[in-house]
KOLFI-554874 format. One record per residue (C-alpha): x, y, z. Coordinates in steps of 0.02 Angstrom, whole numbers, padded with zeros to 5 digits, always signed. Layout:
N
XYZ/...
END
This chain:
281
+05199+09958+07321/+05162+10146+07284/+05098+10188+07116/+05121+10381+07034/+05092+10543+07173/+04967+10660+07120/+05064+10825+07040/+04918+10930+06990/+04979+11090+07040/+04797+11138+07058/+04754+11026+07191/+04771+11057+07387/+04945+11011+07432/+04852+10847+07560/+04806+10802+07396/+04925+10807+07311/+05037+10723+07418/+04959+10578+07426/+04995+10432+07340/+04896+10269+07261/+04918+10131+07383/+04913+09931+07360/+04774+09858+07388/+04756+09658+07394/+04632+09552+07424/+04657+09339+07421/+04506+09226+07477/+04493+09065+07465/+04397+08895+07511/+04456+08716+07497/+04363+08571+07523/+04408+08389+07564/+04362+08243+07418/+04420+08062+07478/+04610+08049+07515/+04627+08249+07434/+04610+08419+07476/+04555+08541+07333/+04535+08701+07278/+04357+08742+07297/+04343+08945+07274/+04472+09092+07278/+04442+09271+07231/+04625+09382+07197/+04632+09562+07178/+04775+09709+07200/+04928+09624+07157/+04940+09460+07277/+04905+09295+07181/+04881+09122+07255/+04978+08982+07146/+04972+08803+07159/+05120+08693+07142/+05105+08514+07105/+05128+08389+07229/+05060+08255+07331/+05009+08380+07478/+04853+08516+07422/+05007+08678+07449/+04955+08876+07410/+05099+08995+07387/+05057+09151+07402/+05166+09291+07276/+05159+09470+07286/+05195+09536+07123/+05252+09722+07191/+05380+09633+07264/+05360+09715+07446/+05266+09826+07543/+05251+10015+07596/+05154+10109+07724/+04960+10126+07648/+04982+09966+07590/+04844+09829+07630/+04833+09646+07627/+04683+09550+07690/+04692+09356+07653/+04560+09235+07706/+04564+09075+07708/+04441+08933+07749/+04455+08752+07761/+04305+08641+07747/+04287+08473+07844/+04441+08372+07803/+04527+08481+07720/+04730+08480+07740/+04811+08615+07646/+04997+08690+07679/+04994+08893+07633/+05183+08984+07621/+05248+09134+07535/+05345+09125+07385/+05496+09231+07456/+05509+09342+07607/+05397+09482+07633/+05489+09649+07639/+05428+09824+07725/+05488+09967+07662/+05493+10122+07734/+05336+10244+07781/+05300+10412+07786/+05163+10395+07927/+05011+10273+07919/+05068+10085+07923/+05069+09941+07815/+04918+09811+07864/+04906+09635+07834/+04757+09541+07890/+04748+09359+07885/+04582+09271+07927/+04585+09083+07933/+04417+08962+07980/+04454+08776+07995/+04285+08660+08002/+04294+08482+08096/+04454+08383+08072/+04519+08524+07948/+04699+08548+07969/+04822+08706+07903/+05016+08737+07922/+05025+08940+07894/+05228+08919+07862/+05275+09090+07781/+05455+09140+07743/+05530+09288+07826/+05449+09459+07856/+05595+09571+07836/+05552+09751+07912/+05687+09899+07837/+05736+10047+07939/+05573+10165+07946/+05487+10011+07888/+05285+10027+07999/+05179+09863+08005/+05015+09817+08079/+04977+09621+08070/+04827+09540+08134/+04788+09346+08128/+04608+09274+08193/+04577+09135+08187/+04413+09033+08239/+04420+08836+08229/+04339+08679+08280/+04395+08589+08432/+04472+08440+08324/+04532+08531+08188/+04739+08556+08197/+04830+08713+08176/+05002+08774+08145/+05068+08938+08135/+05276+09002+08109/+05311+09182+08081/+05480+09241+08080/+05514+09435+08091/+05689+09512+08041/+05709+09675+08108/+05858+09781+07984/+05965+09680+07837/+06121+09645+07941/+06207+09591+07772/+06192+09781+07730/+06238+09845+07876/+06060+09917+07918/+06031+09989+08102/+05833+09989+08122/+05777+10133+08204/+05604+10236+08183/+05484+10120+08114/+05313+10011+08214/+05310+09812+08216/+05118+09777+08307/+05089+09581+08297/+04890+09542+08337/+04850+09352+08361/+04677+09298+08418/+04634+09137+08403/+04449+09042+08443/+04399+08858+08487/+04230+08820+08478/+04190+09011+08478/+04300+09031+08649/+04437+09134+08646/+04592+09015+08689/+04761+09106+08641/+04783+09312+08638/+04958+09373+08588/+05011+09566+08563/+05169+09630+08519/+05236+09787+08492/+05378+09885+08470/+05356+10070+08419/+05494+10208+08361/+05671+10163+08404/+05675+09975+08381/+05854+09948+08400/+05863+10011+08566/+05713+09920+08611/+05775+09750+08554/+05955+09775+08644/+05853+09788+08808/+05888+09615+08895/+05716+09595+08937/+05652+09629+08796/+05757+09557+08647/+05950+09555+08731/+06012+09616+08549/+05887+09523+08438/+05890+09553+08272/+05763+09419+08219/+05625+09329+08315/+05511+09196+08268/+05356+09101+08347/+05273+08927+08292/+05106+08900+08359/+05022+08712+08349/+04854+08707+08411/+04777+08513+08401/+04707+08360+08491/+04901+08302+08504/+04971+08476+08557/+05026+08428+08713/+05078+08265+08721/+05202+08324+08599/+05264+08430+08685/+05446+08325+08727/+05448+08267+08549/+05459+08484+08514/+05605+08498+08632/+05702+08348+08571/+05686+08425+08376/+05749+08589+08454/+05900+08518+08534/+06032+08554+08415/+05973+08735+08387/+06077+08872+08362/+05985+08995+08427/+05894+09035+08595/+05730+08946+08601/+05605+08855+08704/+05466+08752+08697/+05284+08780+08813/+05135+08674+08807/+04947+08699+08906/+04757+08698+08862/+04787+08588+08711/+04899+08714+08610/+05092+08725+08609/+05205+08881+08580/+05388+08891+08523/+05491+09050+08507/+05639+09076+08435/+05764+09219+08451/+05946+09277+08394/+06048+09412+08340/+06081+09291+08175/+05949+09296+08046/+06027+09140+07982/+06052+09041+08128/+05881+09095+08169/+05824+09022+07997/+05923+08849+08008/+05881+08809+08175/+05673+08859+08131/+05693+08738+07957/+05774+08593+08060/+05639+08611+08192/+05502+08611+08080/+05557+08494+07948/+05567+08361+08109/+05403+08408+08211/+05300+08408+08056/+05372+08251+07972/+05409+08295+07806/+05508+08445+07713/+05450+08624+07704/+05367+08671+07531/+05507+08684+07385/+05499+08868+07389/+05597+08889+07550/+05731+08824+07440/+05767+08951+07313/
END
């Protein structure tokens, strides 16, 4: 979200063209009481709120009131779950990068889980416009029986409006600790003409959307056929790999929707029960 430039015709022209950036910060802690999860702390700042549906499951949607995101733009959310604690966190609608001058938008997510604690980071889309420049990090450190799942979905252009997405940065940063030991490291990035990067067959063979779900749990890999069987019916490309007590799933298509459909149905069947009501609207 950018706020008013600075005009003062007095000022150096660096000054003056910059611009007041958003800022947000979201932390929060939840703790585990017998049979339910609950809110425990949370400090909100810059625009991004944390809201609270009711429900039987302990769910945190997560709204940004500027409604999207330009380059200068910060989030950092941090999240920690205390012994027990079983919490679902989404977004209340997709996440949309705009386009930026120079510098990049960064998000930052931080997420601790104690013993047994278990999250399901299940965000909608992040939907990246032409020129659009992102910088996303997730670390993670958790105990060695706590479960965690992660599904991020990238769209790179609005194909409904005929958008070509060229110039722009996507850099995807995952880190994520067991027991202090580093067990899964993922980088991605794609840098100034996307579209040409993506229609490279080893790269994205005309992707316009791509997706990853990450479970990390006692269970992870004896689950791993139960993964494949709920992606059978998918109609997109995607594939199921499981090792070292983690399992990864990527998804990819040149359909944003497809992409979408297949993701829900997969999810929705792995994880037993129906995504948070938001995905609905």
């Amino acid at each position: 979200m950018t706020a008013l430039a600075l005009t003062d015709p007095s000022l150096p022209e660096a000054v003056t063209r910059r611009t007041i950036r958003a800022e947000g910060r979201v932390r929060a802690r939840f703790h585990s009481t017998p049979g339910v999860t609950k809110l425990a702390a949370l400090y909100e700042t810059g625009g991004y709120r944390l809201k609270f549906p009711r429900g039987e499951r302990c769910e945190a949607v997560l709204v940004n009131t500027g409604g999207g995101m330009v380059g200068g733009d910060e989030l950092a959310f941090s999240l920690d779950a205390d012994e027990d604690a079983e919490l679902v966190v989404t977004t209340q609608s997709a996440e949309k990068l705009y386009r930026a001058e120079s510098e990049p938008a960064k998000i930052s997510i931080s997420l601790k889980l104690d013993a047994r604690a278990r999250i399901e980071w299940v965000p909608q889309e992040t939907i990246l416009f032409s020129g659009a420049r992102l910088s996303r990090k997730f670390i993670v450190n958790m105990q060695r029986d706590a479960s965690l799942l992660i599904f991020e979905s990238t769209v790179f252009g609005r194909i409904a409006m005929g958008e070509t997405i060229c110039d722009g940065l996507f850099h995807d940063h995952w880190r994520i600790r067991r027991d202090k030991k580093l067990i899964y490291a993922d980088d991605v990035k794609l840098e100034n003409n996307m579209a040409d990067l993506l229609k490279r067959k080893a790269i994205g063979n005309g992707a316009r959307v791509v997706a990853t779900c990450l479970y990390i749990a006692p269970d992870a890999e004896i689950r791993i056929e139960e993964a494949r069987d709920a992606l059978r019916d998918a109609s997109c490309e995607c594939a199921a790999s499981a090792w070292n007590g983690m399992m990864v799933v990527r998804f990819i298509s040149s359909d944003p929707v497809a992409l979408r459909r297949s993701a829900v149905a997969f999810l929705t069947r792995f994880r037993k029960t129906d995504l948070p009501r938001v995905w609905q609207c």
